[in-house]
C-alpha positions as CSV (number, residue, x, y, z in Angstrom):
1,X,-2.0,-27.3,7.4
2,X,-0.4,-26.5,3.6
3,X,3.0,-25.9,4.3
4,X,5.6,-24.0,1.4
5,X,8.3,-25.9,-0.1
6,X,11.9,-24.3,0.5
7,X,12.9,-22.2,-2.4
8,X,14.9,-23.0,-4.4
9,X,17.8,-20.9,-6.0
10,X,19.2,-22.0,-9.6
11,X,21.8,-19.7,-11.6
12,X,20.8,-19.3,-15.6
13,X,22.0,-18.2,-18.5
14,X,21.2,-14.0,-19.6
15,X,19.4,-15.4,-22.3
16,X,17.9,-17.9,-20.8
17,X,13.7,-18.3,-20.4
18,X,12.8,-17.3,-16.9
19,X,10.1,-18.6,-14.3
20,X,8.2,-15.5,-15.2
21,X,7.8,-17.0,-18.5
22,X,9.9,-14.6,-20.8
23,X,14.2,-13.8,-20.7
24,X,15.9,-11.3,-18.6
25,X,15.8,-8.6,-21.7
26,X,11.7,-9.0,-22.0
27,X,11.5,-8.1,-18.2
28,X,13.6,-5.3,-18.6
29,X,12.0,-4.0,-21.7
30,X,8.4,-4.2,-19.9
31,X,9.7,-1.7,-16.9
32,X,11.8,0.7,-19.4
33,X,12.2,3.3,-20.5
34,X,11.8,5.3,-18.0
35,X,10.7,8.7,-18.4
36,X,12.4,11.8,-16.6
37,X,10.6,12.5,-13.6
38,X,10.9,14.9,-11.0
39,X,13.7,14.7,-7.7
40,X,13.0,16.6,-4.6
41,X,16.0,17.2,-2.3
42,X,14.5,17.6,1.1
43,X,15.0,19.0,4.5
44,X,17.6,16.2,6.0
45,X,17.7,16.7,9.7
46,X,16.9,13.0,11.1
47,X,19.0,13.0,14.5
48,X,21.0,15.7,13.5
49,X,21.2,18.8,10.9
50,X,24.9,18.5,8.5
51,X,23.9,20.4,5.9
52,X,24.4,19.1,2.3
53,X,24.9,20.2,-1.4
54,X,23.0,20.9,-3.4
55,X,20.4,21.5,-0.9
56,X,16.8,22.0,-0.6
57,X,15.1,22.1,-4.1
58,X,13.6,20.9,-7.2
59,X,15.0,19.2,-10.6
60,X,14.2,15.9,-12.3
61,X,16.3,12.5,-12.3
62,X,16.8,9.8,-15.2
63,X,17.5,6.3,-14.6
64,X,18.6,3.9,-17.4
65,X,19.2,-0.1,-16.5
66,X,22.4,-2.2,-18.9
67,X,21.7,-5.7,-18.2
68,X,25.3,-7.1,-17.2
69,X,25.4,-10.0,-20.1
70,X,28.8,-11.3,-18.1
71,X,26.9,-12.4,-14.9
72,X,24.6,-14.9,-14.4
73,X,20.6,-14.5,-13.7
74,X,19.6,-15.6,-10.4
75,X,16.0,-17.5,-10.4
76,X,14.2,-18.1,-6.7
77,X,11.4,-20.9,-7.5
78,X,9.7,-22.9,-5.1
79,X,8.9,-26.3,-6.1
80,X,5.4,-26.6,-4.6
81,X,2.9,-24.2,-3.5
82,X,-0.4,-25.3,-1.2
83,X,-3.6,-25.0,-3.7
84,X,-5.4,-23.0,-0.9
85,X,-6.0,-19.1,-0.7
86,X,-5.7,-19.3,2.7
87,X,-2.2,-19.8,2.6
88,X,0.5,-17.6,0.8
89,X,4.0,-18.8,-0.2
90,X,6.9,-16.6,-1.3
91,X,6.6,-15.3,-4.7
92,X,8.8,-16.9,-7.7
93,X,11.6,-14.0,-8.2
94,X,14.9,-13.2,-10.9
95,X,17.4,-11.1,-10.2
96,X,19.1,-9.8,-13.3
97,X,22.6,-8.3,-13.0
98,X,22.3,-4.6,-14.5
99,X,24.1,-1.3,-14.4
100,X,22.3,1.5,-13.1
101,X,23.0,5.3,-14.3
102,X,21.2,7.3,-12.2
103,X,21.8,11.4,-13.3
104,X,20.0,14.5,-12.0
105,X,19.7,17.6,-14.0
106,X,21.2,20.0,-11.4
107,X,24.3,17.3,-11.7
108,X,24.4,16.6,-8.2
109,X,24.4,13.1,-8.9
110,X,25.3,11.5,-11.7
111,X,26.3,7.9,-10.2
112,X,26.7,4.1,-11.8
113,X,26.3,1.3,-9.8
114,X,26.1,-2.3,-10.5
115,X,23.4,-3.9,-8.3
116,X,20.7,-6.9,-8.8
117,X,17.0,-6.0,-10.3
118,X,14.6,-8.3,-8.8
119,X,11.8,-9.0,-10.8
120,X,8.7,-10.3,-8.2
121,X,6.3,-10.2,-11.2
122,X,6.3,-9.2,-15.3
123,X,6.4,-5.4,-15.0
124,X,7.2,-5.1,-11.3
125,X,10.6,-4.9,-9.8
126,X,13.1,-3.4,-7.3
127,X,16.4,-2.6,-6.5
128,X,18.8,-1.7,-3.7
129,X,22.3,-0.4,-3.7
130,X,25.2,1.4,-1.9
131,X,27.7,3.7,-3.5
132,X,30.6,4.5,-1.4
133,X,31.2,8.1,-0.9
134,X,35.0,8.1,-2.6
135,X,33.3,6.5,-5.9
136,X,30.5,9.7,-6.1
137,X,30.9,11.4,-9.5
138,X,28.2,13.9,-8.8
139,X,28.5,17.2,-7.5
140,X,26.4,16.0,-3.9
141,X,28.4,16.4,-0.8
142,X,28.2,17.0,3.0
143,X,30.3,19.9,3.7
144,X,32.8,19.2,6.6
145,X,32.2,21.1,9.7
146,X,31.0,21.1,12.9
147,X,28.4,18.6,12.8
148,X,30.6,16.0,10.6
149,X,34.2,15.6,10.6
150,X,35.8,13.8,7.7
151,X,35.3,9.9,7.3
152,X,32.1,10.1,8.3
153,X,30.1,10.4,5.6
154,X,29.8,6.4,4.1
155,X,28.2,6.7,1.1
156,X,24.5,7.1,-0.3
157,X,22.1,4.2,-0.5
158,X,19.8,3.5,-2.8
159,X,16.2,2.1,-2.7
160,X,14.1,2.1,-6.5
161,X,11.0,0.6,-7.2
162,X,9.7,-0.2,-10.8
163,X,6.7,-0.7,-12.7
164,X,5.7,0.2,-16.5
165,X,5.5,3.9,-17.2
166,X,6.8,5.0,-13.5
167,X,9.3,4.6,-10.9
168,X,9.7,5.8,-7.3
169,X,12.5,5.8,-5.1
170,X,14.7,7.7,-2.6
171,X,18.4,8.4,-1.8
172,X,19.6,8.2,1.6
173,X,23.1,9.2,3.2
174,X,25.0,7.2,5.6
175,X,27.3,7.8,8.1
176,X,29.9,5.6,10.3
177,X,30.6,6.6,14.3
178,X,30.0,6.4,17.3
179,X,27.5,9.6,16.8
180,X,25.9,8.5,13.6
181,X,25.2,4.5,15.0
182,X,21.6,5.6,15.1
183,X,21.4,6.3,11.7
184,X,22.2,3.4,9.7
185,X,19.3,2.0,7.9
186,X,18.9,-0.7,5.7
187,X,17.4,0.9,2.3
188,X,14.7,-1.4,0.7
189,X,11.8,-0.3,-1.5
190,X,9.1,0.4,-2.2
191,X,9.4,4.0,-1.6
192,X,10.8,6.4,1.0
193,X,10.0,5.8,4.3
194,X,9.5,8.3,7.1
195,X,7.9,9.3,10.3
196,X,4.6,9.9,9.8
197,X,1.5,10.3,12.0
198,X,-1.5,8.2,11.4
199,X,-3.8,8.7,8.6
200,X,-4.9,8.0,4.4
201,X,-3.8,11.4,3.4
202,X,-0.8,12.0,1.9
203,X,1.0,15.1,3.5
204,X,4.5,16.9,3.4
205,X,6.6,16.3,6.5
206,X,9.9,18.1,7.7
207,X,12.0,15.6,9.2
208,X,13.3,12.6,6.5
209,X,15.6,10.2,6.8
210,X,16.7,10.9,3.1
211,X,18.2,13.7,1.0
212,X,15.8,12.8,-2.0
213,X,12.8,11.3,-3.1
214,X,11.6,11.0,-6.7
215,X,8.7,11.4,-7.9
216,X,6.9,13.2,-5.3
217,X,7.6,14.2,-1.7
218,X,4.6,13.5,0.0
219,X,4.3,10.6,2.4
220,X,1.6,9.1,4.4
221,X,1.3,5.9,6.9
222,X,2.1,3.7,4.2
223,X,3.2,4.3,0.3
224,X,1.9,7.2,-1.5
225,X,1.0,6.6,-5.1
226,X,-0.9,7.8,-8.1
227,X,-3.7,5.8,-8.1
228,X,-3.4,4.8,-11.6
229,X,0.4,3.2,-11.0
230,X,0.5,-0.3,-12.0
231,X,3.1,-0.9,-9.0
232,X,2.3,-4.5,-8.5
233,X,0.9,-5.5,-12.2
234,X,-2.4,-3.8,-11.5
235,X,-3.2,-0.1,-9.8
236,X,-6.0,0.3,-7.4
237,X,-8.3,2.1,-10.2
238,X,-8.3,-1.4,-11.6
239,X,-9.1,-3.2,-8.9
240,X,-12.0,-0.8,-8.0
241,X,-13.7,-1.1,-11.4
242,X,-13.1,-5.1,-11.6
243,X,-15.1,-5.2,-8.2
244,X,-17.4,-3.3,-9.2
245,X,-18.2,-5.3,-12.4
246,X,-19.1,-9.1,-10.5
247,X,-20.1,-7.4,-7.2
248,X,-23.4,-8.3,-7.6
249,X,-25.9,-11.1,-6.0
250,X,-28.9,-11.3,-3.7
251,X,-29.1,-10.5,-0.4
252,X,-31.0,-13.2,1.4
253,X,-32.2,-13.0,5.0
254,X,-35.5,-13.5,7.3
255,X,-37.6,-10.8,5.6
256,X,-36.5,-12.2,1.9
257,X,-34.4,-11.7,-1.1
258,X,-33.2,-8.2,-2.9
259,X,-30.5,-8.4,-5.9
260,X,-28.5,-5.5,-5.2
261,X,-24.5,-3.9,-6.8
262,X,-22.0,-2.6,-4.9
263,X,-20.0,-0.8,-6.9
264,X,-16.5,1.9,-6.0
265,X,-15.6,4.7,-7.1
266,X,-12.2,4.4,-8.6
267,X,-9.8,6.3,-6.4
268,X,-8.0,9.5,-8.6
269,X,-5.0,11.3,-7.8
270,X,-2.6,10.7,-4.9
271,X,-3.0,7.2,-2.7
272,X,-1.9,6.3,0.5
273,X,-1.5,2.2,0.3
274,X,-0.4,0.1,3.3
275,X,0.5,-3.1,2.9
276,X,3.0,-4.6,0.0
277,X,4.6,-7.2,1.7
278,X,6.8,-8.8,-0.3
279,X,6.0,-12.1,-1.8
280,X,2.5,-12.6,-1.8
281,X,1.3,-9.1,-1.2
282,X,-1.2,-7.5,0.5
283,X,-2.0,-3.7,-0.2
284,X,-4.8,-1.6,1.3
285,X,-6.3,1.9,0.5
286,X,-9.7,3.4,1.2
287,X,-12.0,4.1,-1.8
288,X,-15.7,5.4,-1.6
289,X,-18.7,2.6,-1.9
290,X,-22.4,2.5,-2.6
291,X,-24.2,-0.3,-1.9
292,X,-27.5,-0.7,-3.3
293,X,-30.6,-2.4,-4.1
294,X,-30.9,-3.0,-8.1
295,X,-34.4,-2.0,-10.6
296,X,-35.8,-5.7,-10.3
297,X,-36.3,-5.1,-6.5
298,X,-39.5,-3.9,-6.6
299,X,-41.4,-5.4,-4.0
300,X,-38.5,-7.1,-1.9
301,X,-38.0,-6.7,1.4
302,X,-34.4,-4.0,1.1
303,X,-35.8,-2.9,-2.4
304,X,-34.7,1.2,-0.6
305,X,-31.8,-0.5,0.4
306,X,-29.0,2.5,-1.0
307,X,-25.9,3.4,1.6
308,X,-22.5,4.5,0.9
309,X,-19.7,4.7,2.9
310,X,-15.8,5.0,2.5
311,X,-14.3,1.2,3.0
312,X,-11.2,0.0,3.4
313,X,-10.3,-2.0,0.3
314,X,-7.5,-5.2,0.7
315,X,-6.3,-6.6,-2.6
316,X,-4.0,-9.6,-2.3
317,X,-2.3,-11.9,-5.0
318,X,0.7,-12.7,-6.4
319,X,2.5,-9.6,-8.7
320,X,0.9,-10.2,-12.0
321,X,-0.8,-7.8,-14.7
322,X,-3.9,-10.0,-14.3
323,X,-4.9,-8.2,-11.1
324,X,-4.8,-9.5,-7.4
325,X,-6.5,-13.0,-6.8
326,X,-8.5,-11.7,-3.4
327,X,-10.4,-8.7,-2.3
328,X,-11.5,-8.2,0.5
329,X,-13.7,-4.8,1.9
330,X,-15.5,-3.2,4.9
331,X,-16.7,-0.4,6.2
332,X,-13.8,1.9,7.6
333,X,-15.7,4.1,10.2
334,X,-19.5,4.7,11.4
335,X,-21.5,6.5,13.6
336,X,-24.8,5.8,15.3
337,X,-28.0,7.1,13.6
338,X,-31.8,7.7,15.2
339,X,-34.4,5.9,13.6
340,X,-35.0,8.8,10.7
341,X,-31.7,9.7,10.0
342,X,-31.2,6.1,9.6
343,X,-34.1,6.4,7.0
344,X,-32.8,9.2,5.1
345,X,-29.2,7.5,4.8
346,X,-30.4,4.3,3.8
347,X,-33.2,4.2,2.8
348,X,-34.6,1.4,5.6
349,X,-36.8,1.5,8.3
350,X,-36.1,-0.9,10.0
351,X,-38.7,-2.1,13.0
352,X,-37.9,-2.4,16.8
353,X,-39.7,-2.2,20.1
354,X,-37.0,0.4,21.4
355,X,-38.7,3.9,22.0
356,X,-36.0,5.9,20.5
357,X,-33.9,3.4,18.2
358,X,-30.6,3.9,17.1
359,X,-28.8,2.1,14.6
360,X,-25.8,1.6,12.8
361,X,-24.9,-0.5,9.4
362,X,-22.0,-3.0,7.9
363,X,-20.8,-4.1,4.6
364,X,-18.5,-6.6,4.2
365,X,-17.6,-9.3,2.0
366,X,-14.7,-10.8,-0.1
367,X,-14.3,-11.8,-3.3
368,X,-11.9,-15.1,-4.5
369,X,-10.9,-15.3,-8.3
370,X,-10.5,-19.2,-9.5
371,X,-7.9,-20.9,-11.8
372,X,-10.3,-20.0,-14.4
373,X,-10.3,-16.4,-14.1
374,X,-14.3,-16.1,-12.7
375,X,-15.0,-14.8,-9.3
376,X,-16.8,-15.9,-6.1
377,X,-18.1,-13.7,-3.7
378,X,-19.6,-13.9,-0.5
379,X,-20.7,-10.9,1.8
380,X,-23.0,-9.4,4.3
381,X,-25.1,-6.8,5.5
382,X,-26.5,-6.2,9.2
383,X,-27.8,-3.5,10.4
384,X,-27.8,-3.2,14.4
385,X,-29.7,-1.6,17.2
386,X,-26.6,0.6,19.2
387,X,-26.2,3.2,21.4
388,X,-23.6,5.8,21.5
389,X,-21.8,6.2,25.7
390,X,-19.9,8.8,26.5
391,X,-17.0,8.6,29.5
392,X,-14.5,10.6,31.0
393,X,-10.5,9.8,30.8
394,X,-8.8,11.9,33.9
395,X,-5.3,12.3,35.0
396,X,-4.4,9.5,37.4
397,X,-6.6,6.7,35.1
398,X,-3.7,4.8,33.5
399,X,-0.1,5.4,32.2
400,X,1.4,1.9,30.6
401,X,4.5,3.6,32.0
402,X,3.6,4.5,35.3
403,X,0.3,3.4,36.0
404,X,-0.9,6.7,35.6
405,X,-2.2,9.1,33.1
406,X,-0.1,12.1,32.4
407,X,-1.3,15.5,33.2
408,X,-4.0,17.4,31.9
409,X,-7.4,17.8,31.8
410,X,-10.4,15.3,31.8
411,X,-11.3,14.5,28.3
412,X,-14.8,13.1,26.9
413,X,-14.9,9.8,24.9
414,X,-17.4,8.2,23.3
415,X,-18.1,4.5,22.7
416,X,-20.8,2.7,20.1
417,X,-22.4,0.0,22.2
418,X,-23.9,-2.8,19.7
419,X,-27.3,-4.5,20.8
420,X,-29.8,-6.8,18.7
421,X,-29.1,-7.9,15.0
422,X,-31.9,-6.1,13.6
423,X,-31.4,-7.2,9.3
424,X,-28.6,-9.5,8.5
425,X,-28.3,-10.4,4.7
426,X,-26.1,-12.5,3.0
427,X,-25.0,-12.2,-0.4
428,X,-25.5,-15.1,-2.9
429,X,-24.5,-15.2,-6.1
């Protein structure tokens, strides 16, 4: 099995060419300026409720980045990498030594602090920090009362995340006793985390483990972004319209051969995207897919073939403007269909000696992009005979905790039980 080389850490020069192929001030100037963007001071009341100034509400925040010129640049290279896409190594990565000025417009904070930059890509990069709570020139504060006595509040931390055009980022308070142990956390972009039930949709919550978040405060199970942000070198809009443009082959199976296109629907407006983990990542979002057979079908075997569905969509590859170097996608949820509502979705009839068929469809595939920039793709459609069960859960079933099930009520379930392949295409291109 491929195995990654240890990485190795060299100390350069600040002007000094970098691994990512240009000098520490090229990097910077691809993420900056940074344009004024909004700051939400939120509801804090993780563990307990100290109330802090300036409270909940609204105003903007500006961030400018000095690159230190008296420290060194810190490069993280590895010196081999397996030449297999199944296997990831740890990304290439330069920390540059800057000075952050981070200032809200209500004056709350208006804070330096010297910190590293990593650079994981050209145009893609993130920071942490800590400033103590004695060195906060800012108007911010935790009042001294009841719920915090003095020495308590450390400091705030900071987690930023950069890309070109846009930043995100949050600001989050710490605290040092016995009381507050609970609390510490270690701040690491991207983006604010929080407590969050499951689901794509981004949402507004009440409890937060920070005191701000810039540049919007909705959250989800995973990283809420515009779907345009380019927050690993390429935004999910990209990567649904460059699937779209080579997803496209025959489907060949036992009742013969249909060109067909699957094409997405670039996602618009807020994103929730899991995933991002660093070095080689790997986001996922859902976007909205049509699969269909093409106008030189005529006479094929799937030439009705024409279903759409909401997939989830996995883009993986190294940080780099170029877009990711995998995608993979498949059908997110489904539901068992008779016989004609199968043929009003689809556009197939597919034949069976069942008296009342059911059926249910898939769609999955992945596409690989060589050295040479083209793409390979291999998927596959099936369409299944299945039934839809339905079963009771009581109270006294099964608890992990107790062996039991809590109290309550019975509650009806429902199960998709698969039988026969009844079509199964694969796509050639």
């Amino acid at each position: 099995m491929p195995t990654c080389s240890p990485t190795d850490d060299s100390q350069l020069e600040p002007n000094a060419l970098t691994v990512l192929g240009v000098d520490a001030s090229q990097l910077l100037a691809e993420v900056l300026p940074i344009a004024e963007q909004p700051l939400h001071w939120v509801r804090y009341d993780y563990i307990i409720s100290p109330a802090y100034l300036p409270g909940v509400s609204t105003t903007s925040v500006t961030l400018e980045f000095t690159q230190i010129d008296t420290l060194p640049i810190v490069q993280h290279t590895l010196s081999s990498v397996p030449d297999d896409p199944r296997y990831y190594c740890e990304l290439s990565a330069v920390d540059v030594p800057v000075r952050l000025h981070l200032r809200s417009a209500d004056g709350a904070l208006d804070e330096q602090v010297d910190s590293a930059l990593e650079f994981s890509g050209r145009g893609v990069a993130a920071l942490a920090a800590f400033i103590p709570a004695a060195e906060l020139m800012g108007s911010f504060a935790f009042p001294l009362g009841e719920d915090l006595v003095e020495g308590e509040f450390q400091g705030l931390s900071l987690g930023v995340s950069l890309w070109p055009g846009g930043s995100r980022g949050h600001v989050a308070p710490e605290f040092q006793s016995e009381r507050f142990r609970s609390l510490r956390r270690i701040p690491w972009p991207p983006g604010a985390r929080s407590e969050v039930a499951s689901g794509a949709t981004p949402t507004l919550l009440e409890r937060r483990e920070f005191v701000a978040v810039w540049p919007r405060q909705e959250v989800c199970e995973g990283v809420v972004y515009d779907a345009a942000d380019r927050f690993l070198g390429w935004s999910p809009a990209q990567v649904a319209r460059d699937l779209s443009q080579h997803a496209v082959g025959t489907l060949t199976s036992a009742q013969g051969s249909t060109p067909v296109h699957f094409s997405l629907e670039p996602p618009s407006g807020l994103l929730c995207v899991q995933g991002n983990t660093p070095g080689w990542p790997e986001s996922s979002f859902l976007v909205q897919g049509r699969l269909r057979a093409d106008a030189g079908a005529v006479g094929s075997a799937l030439e009705q073939l024409d279903v759409s569905s909401t997939f989830q969509l996995v883009a993986s590859g190294p940080h780099a403007a170029s877009g990711p170097q995998r995608l993979q996608w498949g059908r997110l949820s489904f539901g068992v269909q008779s016989a004609a509502e199968f043929a009003v979705a689809t556009g197939l009839q597919p034949s069976t000696d069942e008296p009342q068929p059911q059926f249910v469809w898939f769609w999955q595939g992945t596409s690989t992009r060589g050295g040479n920039g083209t793409w390979q793709t291999s998927a596959e459609f099936l369409v299944q005979s299945a039934r839809e069960e339905a079963g009771m859960v009581c109270p006294g079933a099964f608890d992990p905790a107790r062996g039991m099930s809590p109290p309550g009520p019975c509650q009806t379930v429902y199960s998709i039980r698969l039988g026969a392949d009844v079509i199964r295409a694969s796509l050639a291109q």
